[in-house]
Structures are given as structure tokens and as C-alpha cells.
MINUTOR-472320 format. One record per atom (N, C-alpha, C): residue in one letter; x negated, z, y. Coordinates in steps of 0.02 Angstrom, whole numbers, plus 50000, padded with zeros to 5 digits. Layout:
BEGIN
AXZY ...
//
This chain:
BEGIN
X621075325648152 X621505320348172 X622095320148123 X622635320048157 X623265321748098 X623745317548143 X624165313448093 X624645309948093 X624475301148061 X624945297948076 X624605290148037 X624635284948076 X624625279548087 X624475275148141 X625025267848095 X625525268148140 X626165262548122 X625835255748126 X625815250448079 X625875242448096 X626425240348042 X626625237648087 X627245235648080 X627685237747994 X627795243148017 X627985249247949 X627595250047893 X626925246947911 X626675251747852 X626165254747897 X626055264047863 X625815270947899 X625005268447857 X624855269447900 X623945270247873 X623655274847920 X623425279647875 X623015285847892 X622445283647952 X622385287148002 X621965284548070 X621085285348035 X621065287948001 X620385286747968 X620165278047954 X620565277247910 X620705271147885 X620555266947942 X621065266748000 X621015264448058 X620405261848120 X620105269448086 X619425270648121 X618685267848094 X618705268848049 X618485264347977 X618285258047985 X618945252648002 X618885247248018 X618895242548085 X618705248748129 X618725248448211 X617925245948201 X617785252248167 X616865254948173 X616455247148127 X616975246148072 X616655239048051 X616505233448081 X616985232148153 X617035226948178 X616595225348233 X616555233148259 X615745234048304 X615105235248256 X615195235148216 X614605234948160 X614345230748159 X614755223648148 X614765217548117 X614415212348203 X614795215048244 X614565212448306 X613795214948319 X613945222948304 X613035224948336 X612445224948283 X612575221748242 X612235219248191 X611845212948181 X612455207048195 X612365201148231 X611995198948288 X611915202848334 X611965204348404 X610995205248383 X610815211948356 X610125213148337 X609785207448307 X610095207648251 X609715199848192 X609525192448256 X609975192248299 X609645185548342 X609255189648389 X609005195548406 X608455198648443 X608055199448422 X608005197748353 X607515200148299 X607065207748288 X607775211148316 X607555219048298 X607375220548243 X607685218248163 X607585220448143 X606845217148077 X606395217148122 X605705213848103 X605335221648102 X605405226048140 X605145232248175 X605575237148127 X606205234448092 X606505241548041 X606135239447987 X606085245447945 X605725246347884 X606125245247834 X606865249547824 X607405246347767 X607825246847801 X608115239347818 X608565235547851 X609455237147819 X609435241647760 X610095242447736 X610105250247733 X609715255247749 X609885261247768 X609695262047848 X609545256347878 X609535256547961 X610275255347962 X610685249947918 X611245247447934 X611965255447922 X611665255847852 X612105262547838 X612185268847913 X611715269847924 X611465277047972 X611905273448024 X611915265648047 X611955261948110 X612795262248102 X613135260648064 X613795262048025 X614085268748038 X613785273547995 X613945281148015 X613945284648069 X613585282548113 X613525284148194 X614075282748230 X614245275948226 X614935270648260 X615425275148230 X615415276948170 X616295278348144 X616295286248159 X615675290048166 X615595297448211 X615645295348282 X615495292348307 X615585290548390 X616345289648398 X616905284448368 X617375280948379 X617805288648360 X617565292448304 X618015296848282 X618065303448345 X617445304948362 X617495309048394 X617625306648474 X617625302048480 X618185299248556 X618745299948562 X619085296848505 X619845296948484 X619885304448488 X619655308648451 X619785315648451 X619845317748517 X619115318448546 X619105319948626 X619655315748676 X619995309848675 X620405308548724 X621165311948709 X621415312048619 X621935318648612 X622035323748655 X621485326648672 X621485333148689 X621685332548743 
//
């Protein structure tokens, strides 16, 4: 992914971008579990969250990539 993503003149690298896309569905599907009480059934609730994190910002990254093309 190459180039930077404009708000209102200041350039921030689309990583960055993506980064804080993936936080915001984090923060929702995180929320979202804790009142389902999924996470009674995880074992460590902060490397379920990490892995759950890294997935979203590999998912979001590789969409953006794939709709480029």
C-alpha cells in the first residue's frame, strides 16, 4: 500500500489509517462480546483480544489492498 491518506493537510501514512479503522471495530466487537459474555469460555482474555486486533487490521488491510486492484 503506497501513498498517504489527506485530512485536511496533514498526510498520514494509510497504515496509520488502518490502524485506527481496525481499533474502532475492535472497540465495538469487543464490547459487543463482553455483554454476550463470550468471554467467560476464553482462557486469556488479553491475547484473545491481541490475535482479535491483528486479524481486523489483516482483514481491513488486505481489503483495501484487494479493492486497489
Amino acid at each position: 500500500m503506497i501513498g498517504q491518506f489527506d485530512l485536511y493537510g496533514v498526510f498520514l501514512p494509510w497504515f496509520s489509517v488502518l490502524a485506527l479503522s481496525a481499533y474502532g471495530l475492535f472497540r465495538l466487537l469487543t464490547s459487543g462480546l463482553a455483554r454476550l459474555g463470550f468471554y467467560q469460555a476464553v482462557w486469556h482474555r488479553s491475547l484473545f483480544n491481541l490475535a482479535l486486533y491483528i486479524t481486523l487490521l489483516g482483514g481491513l488491510s488486505a481489503t483495501i489492498n484487494w479493492l486497489q486492484k
